[in-house]
Backbone as numpy.savetxt, mean C-alpha at the origin, in Angstrom:
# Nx Ny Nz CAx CAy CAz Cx Cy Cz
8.63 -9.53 1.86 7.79 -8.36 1.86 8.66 -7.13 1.86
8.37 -6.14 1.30 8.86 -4.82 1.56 8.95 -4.41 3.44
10.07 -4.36 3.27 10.15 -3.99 4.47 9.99 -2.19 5.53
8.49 -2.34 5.25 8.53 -0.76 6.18 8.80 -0.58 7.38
9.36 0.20 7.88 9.59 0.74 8.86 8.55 1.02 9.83
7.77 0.23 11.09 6.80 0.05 11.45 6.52 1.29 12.39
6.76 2.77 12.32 6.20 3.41 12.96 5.03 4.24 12.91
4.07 3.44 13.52 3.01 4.17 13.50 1.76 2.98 12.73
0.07 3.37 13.35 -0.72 2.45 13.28 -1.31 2.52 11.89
-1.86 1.74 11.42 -2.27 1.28 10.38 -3.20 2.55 9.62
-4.01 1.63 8.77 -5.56 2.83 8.04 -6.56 2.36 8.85
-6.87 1.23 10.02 -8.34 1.33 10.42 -8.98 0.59 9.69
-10.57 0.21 10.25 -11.49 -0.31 9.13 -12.47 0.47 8.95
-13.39 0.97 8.10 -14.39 1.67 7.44 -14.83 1.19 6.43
-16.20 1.30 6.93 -17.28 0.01 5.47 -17.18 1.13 4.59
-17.31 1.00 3.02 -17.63 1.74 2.47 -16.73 2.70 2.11
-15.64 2.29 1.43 -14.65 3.54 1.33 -15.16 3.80 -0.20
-15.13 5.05 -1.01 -15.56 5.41 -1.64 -14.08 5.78 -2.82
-14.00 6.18 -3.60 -12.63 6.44 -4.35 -12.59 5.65 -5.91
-13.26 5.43 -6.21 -13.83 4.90 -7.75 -13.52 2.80 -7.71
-13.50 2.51 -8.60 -13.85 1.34 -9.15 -12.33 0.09 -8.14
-12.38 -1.11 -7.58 -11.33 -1.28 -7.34 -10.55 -2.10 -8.21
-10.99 -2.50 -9.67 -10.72 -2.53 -11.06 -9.53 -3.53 -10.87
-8.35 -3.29 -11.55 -7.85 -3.74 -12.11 -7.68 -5.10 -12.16
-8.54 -6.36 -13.03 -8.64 -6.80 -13.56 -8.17 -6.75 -14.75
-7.40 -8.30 -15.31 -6.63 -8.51 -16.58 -7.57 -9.07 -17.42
-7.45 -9.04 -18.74 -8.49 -9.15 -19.87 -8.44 -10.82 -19.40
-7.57 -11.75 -18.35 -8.44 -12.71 -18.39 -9.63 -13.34 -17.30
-9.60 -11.98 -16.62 -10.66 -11.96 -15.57 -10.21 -11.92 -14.42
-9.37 -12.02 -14.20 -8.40 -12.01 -12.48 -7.24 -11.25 -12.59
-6.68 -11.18 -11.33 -5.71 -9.92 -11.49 -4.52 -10.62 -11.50
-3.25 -10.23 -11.68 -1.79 -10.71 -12.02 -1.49 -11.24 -10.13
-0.31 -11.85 -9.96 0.45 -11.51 -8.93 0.25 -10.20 -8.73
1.50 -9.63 -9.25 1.93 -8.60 -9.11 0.75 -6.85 -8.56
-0.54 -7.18 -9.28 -1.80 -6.66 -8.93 -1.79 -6.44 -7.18
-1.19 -7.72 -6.76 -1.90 -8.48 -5.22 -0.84 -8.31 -4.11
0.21 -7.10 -5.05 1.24 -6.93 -3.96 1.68 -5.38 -3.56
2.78 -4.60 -3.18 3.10 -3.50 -2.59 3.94 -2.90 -3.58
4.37 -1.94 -3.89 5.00 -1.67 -4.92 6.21 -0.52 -4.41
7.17 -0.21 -3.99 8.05 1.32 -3.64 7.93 1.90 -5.24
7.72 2.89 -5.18 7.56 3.89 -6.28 7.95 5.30 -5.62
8.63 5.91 -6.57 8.46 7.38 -6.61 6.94 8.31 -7.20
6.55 9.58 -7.05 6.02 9.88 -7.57 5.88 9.94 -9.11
6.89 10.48 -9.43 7.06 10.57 -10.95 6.75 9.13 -11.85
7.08 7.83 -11.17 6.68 6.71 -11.77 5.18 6.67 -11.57
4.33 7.33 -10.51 2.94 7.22 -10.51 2.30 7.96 -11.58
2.95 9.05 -11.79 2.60 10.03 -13.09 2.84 9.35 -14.11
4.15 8.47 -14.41 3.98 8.11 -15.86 2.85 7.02 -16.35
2.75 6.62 -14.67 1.78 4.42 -14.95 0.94 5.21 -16.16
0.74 4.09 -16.92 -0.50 4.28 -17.80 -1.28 2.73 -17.29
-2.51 2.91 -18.08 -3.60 1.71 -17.86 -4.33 1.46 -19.77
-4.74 0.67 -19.98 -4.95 0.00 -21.53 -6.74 0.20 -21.64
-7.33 0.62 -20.35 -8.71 1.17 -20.27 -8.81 1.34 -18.86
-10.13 1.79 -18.45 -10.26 2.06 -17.05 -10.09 0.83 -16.61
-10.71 0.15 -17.01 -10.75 -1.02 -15.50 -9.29 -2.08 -15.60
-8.32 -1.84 -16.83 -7.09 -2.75 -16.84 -6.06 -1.94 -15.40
-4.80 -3.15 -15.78 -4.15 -2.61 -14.67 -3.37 -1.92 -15.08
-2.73 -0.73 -13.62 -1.99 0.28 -14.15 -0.55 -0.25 -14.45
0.43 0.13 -15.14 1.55 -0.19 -16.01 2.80 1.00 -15.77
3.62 0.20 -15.11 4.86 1.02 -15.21 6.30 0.67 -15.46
6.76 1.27 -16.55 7.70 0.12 -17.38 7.51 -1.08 -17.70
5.84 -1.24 -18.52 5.42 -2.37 -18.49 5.62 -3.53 -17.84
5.35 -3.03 -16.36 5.00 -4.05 -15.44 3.99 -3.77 -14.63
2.93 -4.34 -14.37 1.70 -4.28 -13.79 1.62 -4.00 -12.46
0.91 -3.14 -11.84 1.41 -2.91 -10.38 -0.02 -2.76 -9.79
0.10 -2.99 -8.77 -1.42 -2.73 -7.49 -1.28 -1.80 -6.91
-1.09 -2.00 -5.10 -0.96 -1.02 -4.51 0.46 -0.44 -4.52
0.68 0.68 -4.38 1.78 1.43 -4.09 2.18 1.82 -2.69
3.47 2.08 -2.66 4.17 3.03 -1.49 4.76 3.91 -1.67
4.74 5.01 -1.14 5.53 6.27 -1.60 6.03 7.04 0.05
7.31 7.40 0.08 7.48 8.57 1.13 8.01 9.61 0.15
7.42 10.66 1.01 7.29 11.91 0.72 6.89 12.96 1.75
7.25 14.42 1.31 7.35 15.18 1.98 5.95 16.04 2.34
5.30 16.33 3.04 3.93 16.76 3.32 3.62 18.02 3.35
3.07 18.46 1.90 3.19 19.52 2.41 2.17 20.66 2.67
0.88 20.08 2.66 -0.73 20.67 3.06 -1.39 19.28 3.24
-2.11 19.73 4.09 -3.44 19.15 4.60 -4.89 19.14 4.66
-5.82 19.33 3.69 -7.04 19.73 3.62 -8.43 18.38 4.29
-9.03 18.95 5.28 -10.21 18.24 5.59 -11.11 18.68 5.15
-12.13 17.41 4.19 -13.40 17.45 3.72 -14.53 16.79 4.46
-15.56 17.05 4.16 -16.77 15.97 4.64 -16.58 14.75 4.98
-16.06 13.93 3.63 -15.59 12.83 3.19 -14.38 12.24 3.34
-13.46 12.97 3.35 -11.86 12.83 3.02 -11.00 13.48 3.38
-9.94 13.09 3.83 -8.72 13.94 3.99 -8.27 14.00 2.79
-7.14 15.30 2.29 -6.68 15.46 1.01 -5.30 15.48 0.97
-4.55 15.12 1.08 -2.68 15.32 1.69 -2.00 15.61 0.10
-1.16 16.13 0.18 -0.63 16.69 -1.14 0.79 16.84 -0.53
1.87 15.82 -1.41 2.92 15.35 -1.10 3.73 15.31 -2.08
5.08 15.79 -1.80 5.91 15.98 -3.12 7.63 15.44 -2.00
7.91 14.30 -3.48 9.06 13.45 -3.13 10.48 13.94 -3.74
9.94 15.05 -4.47 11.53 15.42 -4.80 11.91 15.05 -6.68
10.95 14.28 -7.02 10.23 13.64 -8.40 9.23 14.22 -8.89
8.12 14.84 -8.17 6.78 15.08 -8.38 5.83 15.53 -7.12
4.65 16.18 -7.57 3.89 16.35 -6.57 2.50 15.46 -6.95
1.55 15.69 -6.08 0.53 14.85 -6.10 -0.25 14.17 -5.11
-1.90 14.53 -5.02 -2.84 14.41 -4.13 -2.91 12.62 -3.52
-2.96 12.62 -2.41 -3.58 11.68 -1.76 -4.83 11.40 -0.82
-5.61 10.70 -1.08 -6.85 10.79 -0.69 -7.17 9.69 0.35
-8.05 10.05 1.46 -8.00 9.30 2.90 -9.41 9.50 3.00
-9.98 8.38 2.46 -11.49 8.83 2.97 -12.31 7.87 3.82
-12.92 9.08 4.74 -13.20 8.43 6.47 -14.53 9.79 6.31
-15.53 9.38 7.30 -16.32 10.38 7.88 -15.88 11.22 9.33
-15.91 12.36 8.81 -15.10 13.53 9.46 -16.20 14.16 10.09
-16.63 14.40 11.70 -17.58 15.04 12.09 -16.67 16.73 12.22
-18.03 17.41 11.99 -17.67 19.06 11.95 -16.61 19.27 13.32
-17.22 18.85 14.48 -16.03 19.18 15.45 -14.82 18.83 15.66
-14.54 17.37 14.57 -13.45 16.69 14.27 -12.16 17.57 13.48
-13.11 18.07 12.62 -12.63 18.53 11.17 -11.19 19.51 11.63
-10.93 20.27 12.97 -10.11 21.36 12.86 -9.00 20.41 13.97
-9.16 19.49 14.38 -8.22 18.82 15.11 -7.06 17.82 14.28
-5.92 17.49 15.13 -4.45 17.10 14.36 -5.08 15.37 14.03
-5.04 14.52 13.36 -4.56 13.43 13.21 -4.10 12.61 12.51
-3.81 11.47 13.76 -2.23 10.45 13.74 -0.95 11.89 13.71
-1.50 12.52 14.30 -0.13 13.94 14.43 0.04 14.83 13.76
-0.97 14.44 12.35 -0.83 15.61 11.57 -2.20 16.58 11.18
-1.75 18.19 11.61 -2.58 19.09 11.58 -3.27 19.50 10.48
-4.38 20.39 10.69 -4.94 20.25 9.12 -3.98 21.55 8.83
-4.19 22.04 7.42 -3.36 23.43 6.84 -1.90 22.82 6.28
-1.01 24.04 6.00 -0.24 23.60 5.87 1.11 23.56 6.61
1.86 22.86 6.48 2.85 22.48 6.99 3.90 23.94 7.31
4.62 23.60 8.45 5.32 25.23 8.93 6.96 25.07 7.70
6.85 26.15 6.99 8.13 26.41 6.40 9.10 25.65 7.18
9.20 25.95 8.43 10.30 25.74 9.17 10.43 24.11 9.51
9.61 23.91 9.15 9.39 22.36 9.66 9.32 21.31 8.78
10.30 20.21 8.11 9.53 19.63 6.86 9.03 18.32 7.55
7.56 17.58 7.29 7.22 16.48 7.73 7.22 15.55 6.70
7.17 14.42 6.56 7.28 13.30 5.90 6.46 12.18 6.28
5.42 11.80 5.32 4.68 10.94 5.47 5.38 9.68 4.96
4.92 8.36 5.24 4.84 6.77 3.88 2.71 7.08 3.77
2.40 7.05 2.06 1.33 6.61 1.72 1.39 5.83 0.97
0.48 4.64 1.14 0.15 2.95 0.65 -1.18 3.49 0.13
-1.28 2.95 -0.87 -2.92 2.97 -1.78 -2.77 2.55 -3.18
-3.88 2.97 -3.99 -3.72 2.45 -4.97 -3.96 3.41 -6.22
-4.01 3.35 -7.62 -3.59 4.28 -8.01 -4.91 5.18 -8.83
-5.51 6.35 -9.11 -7.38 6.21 -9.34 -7.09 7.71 -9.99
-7.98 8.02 -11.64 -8.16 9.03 -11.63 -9.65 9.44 -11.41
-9.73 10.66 -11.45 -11.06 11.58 -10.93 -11.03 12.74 -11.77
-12.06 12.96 -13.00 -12.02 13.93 -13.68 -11.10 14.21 -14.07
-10.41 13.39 -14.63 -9.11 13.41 -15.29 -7.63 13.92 -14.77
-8.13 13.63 -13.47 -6.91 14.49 -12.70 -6.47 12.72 -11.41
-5.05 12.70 -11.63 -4.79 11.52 -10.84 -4.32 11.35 -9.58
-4.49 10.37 -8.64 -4.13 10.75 -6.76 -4.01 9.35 -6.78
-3.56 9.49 -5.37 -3.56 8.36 -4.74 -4.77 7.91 -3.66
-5.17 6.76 -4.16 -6.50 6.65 -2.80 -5.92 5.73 -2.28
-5.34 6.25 -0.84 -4.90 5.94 0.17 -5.92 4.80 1.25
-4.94 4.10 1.66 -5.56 2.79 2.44 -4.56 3.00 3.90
-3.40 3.62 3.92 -3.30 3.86 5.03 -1.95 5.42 4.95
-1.53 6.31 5.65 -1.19 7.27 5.18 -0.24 7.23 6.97
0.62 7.48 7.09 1.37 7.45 8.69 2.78 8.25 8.27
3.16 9.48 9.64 4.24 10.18 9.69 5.35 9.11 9.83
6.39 9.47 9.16 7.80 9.40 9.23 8.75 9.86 10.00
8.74 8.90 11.05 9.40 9.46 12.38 11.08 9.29 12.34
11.43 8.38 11.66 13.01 8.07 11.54 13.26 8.35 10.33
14.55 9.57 10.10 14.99 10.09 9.07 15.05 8.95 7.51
15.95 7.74 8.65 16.45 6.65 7.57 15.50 6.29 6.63
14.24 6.10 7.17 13.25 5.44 5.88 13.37 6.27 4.85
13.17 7.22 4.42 13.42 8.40 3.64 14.41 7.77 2.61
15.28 7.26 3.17 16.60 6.93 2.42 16.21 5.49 2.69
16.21 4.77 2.79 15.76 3.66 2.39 14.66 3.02 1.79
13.80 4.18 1.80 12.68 4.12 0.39 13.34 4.13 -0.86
14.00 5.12 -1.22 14.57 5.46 -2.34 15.92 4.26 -2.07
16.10 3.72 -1.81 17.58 2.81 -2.15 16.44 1.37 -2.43
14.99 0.99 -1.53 14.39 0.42 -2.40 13.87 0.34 -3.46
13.42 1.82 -4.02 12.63 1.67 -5.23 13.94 1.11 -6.56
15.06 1.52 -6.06 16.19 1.60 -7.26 15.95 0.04 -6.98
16.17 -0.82 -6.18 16.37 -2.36 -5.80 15.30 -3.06 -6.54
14.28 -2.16 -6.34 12.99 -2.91 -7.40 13.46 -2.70 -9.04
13.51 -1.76 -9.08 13.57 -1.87 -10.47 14.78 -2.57 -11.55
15.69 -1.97 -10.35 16.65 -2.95 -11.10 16.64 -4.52 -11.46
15.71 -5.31 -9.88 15.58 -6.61 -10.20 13.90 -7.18 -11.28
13.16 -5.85 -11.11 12.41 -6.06 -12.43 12.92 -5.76 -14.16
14.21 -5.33 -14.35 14.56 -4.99 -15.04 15.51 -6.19 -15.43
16.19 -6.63 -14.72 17.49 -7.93 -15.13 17.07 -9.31 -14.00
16.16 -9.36 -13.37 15.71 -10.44 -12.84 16.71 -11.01 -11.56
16.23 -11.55 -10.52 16.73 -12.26 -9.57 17.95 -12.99 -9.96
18.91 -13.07 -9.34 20.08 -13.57 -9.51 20.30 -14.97 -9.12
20.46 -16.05 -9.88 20.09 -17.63 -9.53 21.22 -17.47 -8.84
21.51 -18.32 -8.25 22.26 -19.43 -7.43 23.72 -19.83 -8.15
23.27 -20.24 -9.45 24.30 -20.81 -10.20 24.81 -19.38 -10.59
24.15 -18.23 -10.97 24.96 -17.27 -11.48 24.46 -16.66 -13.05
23.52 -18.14 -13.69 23.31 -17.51 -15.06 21.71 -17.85 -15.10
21.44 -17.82 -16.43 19.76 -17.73 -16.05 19.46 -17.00 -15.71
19.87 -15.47 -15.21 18.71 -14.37 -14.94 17.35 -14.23 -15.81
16.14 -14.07 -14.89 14.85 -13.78 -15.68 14.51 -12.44 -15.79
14.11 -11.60 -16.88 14.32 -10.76 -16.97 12.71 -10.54 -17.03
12.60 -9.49 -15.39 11.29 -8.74 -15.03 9.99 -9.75 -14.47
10.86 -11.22 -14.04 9.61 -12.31 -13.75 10.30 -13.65 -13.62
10.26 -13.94 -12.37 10.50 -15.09 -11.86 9.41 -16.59 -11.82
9.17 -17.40 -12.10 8.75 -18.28 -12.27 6.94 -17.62 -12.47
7.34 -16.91 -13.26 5.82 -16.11 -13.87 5.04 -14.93 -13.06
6.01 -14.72 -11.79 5.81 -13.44 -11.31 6.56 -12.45 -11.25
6.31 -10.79 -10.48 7.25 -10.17 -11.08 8.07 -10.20 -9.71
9.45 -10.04 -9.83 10.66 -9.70 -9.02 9.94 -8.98 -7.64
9.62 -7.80 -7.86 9.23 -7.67 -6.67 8.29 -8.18 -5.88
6.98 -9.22 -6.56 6.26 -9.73 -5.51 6.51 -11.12 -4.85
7.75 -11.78 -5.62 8.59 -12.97 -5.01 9.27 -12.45 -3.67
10.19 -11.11 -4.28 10.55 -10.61 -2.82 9.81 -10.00 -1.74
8.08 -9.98 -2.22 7.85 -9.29 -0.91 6.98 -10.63 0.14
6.73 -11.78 -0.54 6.15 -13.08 -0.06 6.53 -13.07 1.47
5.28 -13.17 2.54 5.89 -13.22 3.78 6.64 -14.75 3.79
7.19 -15.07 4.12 8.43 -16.50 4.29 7.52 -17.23 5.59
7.85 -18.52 5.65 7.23 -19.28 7.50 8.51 -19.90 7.80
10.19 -18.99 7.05 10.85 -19.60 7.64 11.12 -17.88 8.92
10.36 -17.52 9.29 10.93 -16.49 10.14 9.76 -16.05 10.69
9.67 -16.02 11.74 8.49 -15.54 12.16 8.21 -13.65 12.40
7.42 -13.48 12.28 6.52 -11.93 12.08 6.84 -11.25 13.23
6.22 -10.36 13.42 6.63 -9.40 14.85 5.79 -9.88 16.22
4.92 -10.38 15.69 4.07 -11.12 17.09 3.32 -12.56 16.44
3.11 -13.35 17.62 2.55 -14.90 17.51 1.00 -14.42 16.76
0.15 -13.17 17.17 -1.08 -13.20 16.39 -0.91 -12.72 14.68
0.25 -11.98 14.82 0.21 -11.58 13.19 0.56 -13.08 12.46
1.38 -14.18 12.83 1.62 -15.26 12.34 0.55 -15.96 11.99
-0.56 -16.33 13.37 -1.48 -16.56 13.04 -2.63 -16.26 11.68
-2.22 -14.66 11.63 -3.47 -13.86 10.36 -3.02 -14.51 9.18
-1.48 -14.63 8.88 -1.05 -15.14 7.90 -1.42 -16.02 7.24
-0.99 -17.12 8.55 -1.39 -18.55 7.98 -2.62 -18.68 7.88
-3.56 -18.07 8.33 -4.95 -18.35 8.29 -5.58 -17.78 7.03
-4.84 -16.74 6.67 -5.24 -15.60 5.15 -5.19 -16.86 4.22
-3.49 -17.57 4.11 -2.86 -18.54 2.89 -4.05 -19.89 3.37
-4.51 -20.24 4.06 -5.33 -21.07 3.92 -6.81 -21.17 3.38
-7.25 -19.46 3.32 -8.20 -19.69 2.62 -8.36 -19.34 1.06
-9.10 -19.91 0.51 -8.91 -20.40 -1.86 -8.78 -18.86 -2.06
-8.53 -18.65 -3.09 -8.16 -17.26 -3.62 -9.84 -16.44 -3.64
-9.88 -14.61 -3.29 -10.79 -14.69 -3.52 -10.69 -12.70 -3.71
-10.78 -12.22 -4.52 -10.90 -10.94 -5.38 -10.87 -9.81 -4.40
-12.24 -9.79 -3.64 -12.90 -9.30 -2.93 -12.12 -9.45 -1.36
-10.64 -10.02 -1.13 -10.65 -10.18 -0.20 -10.99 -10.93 1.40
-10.78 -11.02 2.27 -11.57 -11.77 3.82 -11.39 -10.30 4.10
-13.13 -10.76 4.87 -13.53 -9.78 6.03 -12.88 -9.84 7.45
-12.28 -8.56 8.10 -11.71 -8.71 9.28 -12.33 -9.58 10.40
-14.12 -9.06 10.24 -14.40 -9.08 11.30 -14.61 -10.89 11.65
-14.72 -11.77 10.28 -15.07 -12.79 9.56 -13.82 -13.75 10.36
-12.70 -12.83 10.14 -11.41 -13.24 10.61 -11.14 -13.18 12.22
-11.97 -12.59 12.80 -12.01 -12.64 14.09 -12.80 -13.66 14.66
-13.58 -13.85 14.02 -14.75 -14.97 14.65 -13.70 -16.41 14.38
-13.12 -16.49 13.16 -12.75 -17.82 12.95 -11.79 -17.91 14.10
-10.75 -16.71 14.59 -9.62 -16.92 14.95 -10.15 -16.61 16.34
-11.48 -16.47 16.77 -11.79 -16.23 17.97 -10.82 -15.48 19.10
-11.10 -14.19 18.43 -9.49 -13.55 19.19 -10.41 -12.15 19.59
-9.91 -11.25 20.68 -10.34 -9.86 20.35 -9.98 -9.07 19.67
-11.14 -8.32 18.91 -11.18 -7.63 17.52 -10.19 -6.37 18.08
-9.98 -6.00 18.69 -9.00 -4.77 19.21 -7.46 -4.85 19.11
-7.21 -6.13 19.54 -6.05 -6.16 19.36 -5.90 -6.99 17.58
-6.57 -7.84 16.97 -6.66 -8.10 15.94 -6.63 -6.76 15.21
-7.44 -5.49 15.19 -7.22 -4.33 14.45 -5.87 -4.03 14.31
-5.20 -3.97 16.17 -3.85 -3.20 16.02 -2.83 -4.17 15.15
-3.16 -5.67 15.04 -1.68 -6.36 14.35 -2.48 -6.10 12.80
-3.36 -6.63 12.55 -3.61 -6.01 11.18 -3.27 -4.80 10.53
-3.63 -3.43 11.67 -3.02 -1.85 10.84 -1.58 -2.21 10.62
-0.80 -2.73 11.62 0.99 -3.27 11.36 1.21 -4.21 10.21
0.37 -5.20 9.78 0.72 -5.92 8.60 0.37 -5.10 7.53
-0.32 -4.23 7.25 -0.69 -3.22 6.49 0.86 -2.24 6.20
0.65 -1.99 7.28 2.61 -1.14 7.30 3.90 -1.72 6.82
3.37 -2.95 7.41 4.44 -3.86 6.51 4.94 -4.62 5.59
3.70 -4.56 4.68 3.22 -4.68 3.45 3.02 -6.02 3.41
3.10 -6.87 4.53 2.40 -8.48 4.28 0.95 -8.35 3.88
-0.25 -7.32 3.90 -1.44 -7.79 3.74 -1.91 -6.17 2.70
-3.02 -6.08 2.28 -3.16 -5.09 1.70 -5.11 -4.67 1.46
-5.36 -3.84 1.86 -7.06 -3.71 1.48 -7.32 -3.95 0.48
-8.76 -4.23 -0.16 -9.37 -4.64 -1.08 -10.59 -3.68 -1.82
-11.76 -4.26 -1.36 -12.97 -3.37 -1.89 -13.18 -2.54 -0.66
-12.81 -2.83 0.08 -12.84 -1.50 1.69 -11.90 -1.68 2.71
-11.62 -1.09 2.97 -10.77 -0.93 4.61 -11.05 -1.77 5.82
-11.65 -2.77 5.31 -12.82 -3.77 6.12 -12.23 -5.07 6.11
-12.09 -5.44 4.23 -11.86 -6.38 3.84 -10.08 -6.28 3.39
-9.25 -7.54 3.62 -7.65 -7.85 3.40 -7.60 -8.93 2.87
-6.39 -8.77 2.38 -5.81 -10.32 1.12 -4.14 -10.28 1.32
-3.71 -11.50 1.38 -2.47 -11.29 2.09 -1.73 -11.31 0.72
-0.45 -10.18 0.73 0.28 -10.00 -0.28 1.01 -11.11 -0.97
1.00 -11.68 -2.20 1.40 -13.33 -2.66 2.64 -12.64 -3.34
C-alpha cells in the first residue's frame, strides 16, 4: 500500500455523498485493478487525466487510475450548505477540492479537523494530504474528496513527491524481477505497478489486531462494485462501531481501503 503518513482521522461516514456519477467503469463492465486502488499524483497530472466519455476511466499516461492522493499547500477555505471547498496548490497546479458533509449554520464559521474557514495567514503555509476521486462539474474539474487531513510532519511533503516519481517510474519500466531481466513495462501480471505495490501483504501485520481483522474480512468477501457497508461490517465482526469508525478513517489514510458509492460503503484496495 502507499504508505501515508498516519496523522490525523479519517473522512467519517455520511449516507449520501453527492459529487456526480461514481462511474468509472471499463467498456467491459467492471472496473480495472488499478480503478480499485490509491494513486500519488501531483496536481498537474490531475489536470492532464483525460477520460474516453463520462462514465470511462480517467487516464494518465495511459494508465487508468481511481482514487487519488495529493499533498498540497492550502490555501482558502470556503463553507457551503453542502460542502466544504479547499483550493490547494502543490507547486504543479492549483485546484478545488470538494468535502461534502451537512454543515449546520452555527457550524459553518467554526475550524475543522484544525482547519479554519477563509483563508490561510500569509505568514503561515498549511498543508493538507487529499484522497478522492477525480469529477468534473460544468466543465470545470476538482477533486471530490473522501477524506482531506492537515500535514503535521514536514517530511510527508517530501515524501509524497519522491513517491509520485517511484510510481511512475515503475509504471513506466515495470517492477524489477528477481533475475534482473523481464521487466514489464506499466503492468505486472496484468496489473498496474502501482496497485501490486500498494496490496496490503498478511506477511506483516497492520497497525492494530482490529484493522487486520477488516482486512481479512473485506478479502473474504466475492468482489462487489458498490463496495461493503460499514455498518454491515460491524454486525458481522460484532465489534463496536466507534472504534471500528476510528481503524477504518486510518485504513483510509493508509490507503489499504478506499470509499465507494458513499462514505458509508469501503472496498479494500487490490
Amino acid at each position: 500500500m502507499s504508505q501515508f503518513s498516519p496523522y490525523g482521522g479519517g473522512g467519517g461516514f455520511m449516507q449520501g455523498s453527492p459529487g456526480g456519477s461514481q462511474g468509472s467503469l471499463s467498456g467491459g463492465g467492471g472496473k480495472s485493478p488499478a480503478s480499485q486502488s490509491v494513486r500519488p499524483v501531483t496536481i498537474a497530472q490531475v489536470r492532464k487525466a483525460s477520460q474516453m466519455h463520462s462514465d470511462a476511466e480517467w487516464m494518465v499516461d495511459d494508465h487508468a487510475i481511481g482514487q487519488v492522493t495529493i499533498v498540497a499547500e492550502l490555501q482558502e477555505n470556503r463553507v457551503f450548505s453542502t460542502n466544504r471547498t479547499f483550493f490547494i496548490d502543490d507547486g504543479t497546479g492549483r485546484i478545488e477540492a470538494k468535502m461534502w458533509m451537512d454543515t449546520q449554520d452555527t457550524q459553518k464559521p467554526h475550524a475543522w479537523r484544525g482547519i479554519a474557514p477563509g483563508k490561510s495567514p500569509d505568514t503561515e503555509m498549511m498543508y493538507v494530504r487529499v484522497t478522492g476521486s477525480i469529477k468534473t462539474h460544468n466543465d470545470k474539474r476538482h477533486i471530490h474528496a473522501s477524506n482531506i487531513r492537515l500535514v503535521k510532519d514536514p517530511n510527508e511533503i517530501y515524501f509524497h513527491l519522491l513517491e509520485v516519481i517511484s510510481t511512475n517510474v515503475v509504471l513506466q519500466k515495470g517492477l524489477p524481477s528477481q533475475s534482473g531481466h523481464e521487466q514489464q513495462t506499466g503492468a505486472v501480471q496484468g496489473q498496474s505497478a502501482y496497485t501490486v505495490q500498494s496490496r496490503p501483504t498478511n506477511s506483516g501485520g497492520l497497525f492494530s489486531e482490529m484493522a487486520d481483522k477488516v482486512v481479512r474480512y473485506l478479502s473474504s468477501l466475492p468482489p462487489n462494485p458498490q463496495g461493503t457497508y460499514v455498518g454491515d461490517i460491524a454486525k458481522a465482526m460484532k465489534t463496536d462501531s466507534m472504534e471500528l469508525s476510528d481503524t477504518v478513517d486510518k485504513l483510509i489514510d493508509d490507503g489499504h481501503v478506499f470509499t465507494t458509492i458513499d462514505d458509508s460503503h469501503i472496498q479494500l484496495a487490490t
